[in-house]
N, C-alpha and C positions, 0 to 999 in steps of 0.2 A: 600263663605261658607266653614267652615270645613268638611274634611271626614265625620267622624261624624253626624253631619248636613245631608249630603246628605242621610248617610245612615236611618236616623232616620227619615228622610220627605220623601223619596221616597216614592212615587203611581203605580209606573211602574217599571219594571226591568231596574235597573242601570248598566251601562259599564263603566270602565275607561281603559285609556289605558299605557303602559311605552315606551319611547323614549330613543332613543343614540344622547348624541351632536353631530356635526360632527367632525371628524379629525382634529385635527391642522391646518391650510392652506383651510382648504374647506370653502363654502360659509354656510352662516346663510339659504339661502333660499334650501340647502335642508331641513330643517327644517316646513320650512314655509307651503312649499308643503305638508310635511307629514299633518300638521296641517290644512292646507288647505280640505286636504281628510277626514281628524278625524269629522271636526268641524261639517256637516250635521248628524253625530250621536248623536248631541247634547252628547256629553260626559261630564261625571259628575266629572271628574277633570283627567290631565295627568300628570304622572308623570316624570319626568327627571333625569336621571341617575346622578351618579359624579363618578370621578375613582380614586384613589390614582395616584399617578405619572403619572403611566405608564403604566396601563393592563385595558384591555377592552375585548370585545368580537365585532369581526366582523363577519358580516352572508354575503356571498359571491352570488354571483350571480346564482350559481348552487345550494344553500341554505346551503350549510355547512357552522357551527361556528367553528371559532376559536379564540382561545384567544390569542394576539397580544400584543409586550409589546413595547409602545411607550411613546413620553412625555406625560404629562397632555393632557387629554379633556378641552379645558376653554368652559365656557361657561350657566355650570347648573343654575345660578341666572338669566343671561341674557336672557338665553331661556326663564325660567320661568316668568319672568317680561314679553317680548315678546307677548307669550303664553295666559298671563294672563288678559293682557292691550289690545292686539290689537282682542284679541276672544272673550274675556270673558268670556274662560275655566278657572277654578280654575286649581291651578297647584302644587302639589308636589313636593317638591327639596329632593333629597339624598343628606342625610348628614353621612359623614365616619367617624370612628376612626381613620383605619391608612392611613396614611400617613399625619395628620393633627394636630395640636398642641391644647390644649383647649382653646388657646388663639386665635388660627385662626378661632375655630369653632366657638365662641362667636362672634366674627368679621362677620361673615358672617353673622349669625342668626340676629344681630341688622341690616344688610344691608338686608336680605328677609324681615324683620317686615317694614323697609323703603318703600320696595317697595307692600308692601302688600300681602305680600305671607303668610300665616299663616298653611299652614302644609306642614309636613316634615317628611321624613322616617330616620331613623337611623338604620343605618347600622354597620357593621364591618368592611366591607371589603375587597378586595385582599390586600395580601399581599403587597407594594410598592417594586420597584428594586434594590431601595437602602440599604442598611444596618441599623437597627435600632438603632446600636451604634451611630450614626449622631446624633441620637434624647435623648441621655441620658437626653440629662440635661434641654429636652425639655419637659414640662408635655402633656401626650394626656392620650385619653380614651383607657384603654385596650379592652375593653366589650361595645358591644351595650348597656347594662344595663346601663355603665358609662355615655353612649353618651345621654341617655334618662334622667337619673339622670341631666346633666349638664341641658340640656334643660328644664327639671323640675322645679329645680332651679333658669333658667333666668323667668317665667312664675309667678315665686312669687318677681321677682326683684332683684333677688340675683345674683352679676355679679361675678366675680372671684376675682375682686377688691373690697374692701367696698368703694362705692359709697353713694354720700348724694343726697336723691331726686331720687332715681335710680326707673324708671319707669317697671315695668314688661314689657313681650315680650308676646304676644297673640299667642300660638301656639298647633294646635293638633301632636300628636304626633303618629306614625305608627312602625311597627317592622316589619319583616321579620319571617315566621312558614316553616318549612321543613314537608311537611305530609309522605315523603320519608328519613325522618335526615338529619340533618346537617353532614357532610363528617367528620367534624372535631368532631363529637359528641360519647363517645365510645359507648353507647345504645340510645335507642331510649326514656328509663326515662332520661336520663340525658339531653336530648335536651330538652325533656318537661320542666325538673327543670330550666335553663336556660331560656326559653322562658317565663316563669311564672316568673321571678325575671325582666324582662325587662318590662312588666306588671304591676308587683306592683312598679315599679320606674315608672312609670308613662305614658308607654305606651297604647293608648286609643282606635287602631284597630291593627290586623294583616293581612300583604296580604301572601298569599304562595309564593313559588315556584312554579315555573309550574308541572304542572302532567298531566295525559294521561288516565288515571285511575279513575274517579271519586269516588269507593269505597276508595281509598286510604284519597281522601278528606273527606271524610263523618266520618271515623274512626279516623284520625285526629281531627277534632269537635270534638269528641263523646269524646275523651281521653283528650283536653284542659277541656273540662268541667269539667272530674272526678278531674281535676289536681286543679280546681277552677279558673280557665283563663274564662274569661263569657265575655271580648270583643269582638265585631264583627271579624268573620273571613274571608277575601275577598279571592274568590278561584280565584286563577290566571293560565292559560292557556298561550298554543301558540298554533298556527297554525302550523303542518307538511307542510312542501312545496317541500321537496324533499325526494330522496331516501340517501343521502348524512347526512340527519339531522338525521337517525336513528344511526349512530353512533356518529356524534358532539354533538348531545343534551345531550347524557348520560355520555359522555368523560366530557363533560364544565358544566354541573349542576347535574351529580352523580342524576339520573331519570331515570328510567324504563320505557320501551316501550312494551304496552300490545301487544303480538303474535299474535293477531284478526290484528292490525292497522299494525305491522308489515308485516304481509304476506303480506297483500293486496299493501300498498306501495311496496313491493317486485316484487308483481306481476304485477303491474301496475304503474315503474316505470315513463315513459310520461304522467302518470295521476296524478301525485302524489300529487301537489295542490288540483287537485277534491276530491282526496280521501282525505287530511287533514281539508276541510273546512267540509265535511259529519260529520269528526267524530268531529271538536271542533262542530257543530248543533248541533248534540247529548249529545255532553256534557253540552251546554249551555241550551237545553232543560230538564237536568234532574234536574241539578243545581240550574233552575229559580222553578222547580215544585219542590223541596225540601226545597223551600226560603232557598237558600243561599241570603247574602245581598248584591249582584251583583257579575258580573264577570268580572276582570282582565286580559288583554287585553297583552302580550310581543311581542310587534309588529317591535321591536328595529331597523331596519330602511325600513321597506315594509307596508305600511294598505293597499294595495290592497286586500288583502284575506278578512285581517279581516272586512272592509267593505260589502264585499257581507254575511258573518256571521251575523254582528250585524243588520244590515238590514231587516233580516227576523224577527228577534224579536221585532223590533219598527212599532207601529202604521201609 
């Protein structure tokens, strides 16, 4: 099923979750495992990260992220094939602008339509480590909006080549909303205008960024709408797990940490998983009572929290 889909048929409060390939060298089955944990929440599709070259974020055993600049992640088609085939979790692939050519991104998207993957999030990006003068004479999408455009495009058969017979690619398509801005955004109208142009090229939900704040999400709705943005908006969350992520989470994803959750993790450093599963509870109880259209899950390589979370809300 498409996003979409799920959102539109849901009877129940939906969860989905996001994943990190593993490292270079590492095994598939940490992966499997994560999935392994996911799969009794009956999840309603997971998604799979991609990286440009070289940058990712690692979350450390003491729970601090950092952003780490190595080779390529491989792997977001395969997982998602994986994921898809062997659970029969629906599965989301990020797809990037940069570091990517439109010729590669076309490549791919006929290899997920292959294997059956039918939604995709379109992305921008980190920046790659390389220089982009490499890429002159290479064509890529500068803007999400572009990356959504191209995909638009392959959905009515339109390849980058005029081909004869050329079969469209069946795909929903997803964007990324900052309810906090985008870092690279000078106002908070100009992410809005932004975000509404990836929309009208053809994007058919949004998930956030994570927040801590659920006013911030709600205000965010309230502002796509006036902006005339009227796709589903999936609020996305993390679990707090340490006292370490009150400073990596706002360093690596430009987010605010309310001084209620901050004290308390402060004060109750050894507790500090108890006190982040309390308050994503709360959030995901306010969120389910305000019909949000599920909630969004950044669990990039740990679901033990979010397990004991999603649990209380399913039947």
């Amino acid at each position: 099923m498409k996003v979409v889909e799920h959102i539109d048929q849901a009877k129940s409060p939906i969860f989905s979750f996001e994943i990190v390939p593993p490292p270079r060298g590492r095994s598939i089955q940490d992966i499997i495992e994560i999935a392994d944990t996911l799969a009794p929440l009956k999840p309603s599709w997971i998604d799979v990260t991609a990286h440009a070259s070289n940058i990712h974020f690692v979350e450390h055993s003491d729970g601090s992220i950092e952003k780490k600049t190595f080779k390529k992640r491989p792997g977001t088609m395969s997982i998602c094939g994986i994921i898809q085939n062997r659970f029969k979790i629906d599965t989301v692939a990020h797809m990037l602008c940069e570091g990517f050519t439109k010729d590669e991104t076309e490549d791919a998207l006929i290899e997920l339509n292959y294997l059956g993957i039918h939604n995709v999030l379109a992305l921008k990006g980190d920046a790659p480590n390389y220089k982009k003068d490499k890429l002159k004479t290479r064509a890529c999408n500068s803007f999400a909006s572009d990356l959504v455009k191209q995909i638009s495009d392959l959905k009515k058969g339109n390849y980058l080549e005029d081909l004869s017979d050329s079969s469209p690619l069946d795909f929903c398509v997803g964007v990324a909303g900052y309810p906090e801005k985008h870092f690279e955004a000078p106002n908070e109208k100009s992410d809005l205008t932004y975000l509404k142009k990836k929309v009208d090229a053809g994007a058919e939900y949004i998930v956030t960024q994570m927040f801590f704040d659920n006013s911030k999400y709600f205000s965010f709705v309230s502002k796509c709408r006036d902006m005339g943005i009227h796709v589903p908006i999936v609020p996305g969350i993390k679990i707090m797990r340490s006292v370490a992520q009150l400073k990596s989470l706002p360093k690596n994803f430009y987010i605010d940490i309310p001084d209620e959750l901050a004290d308390e993790v402060t004060k109750n450093p050894d507790h500090a998983a108890e006190v982040g599963k309390r308050w994503a509870q709360k959030q995901v109880e306010e969120l389910i009572s305000k019909n949000a259209p599920g909630v969004h899950f950044y669990i990039m390589n740990d679901a033990t929290l979010v397990y004991d979370v999603v649990k209380r809300f399913q039947k």
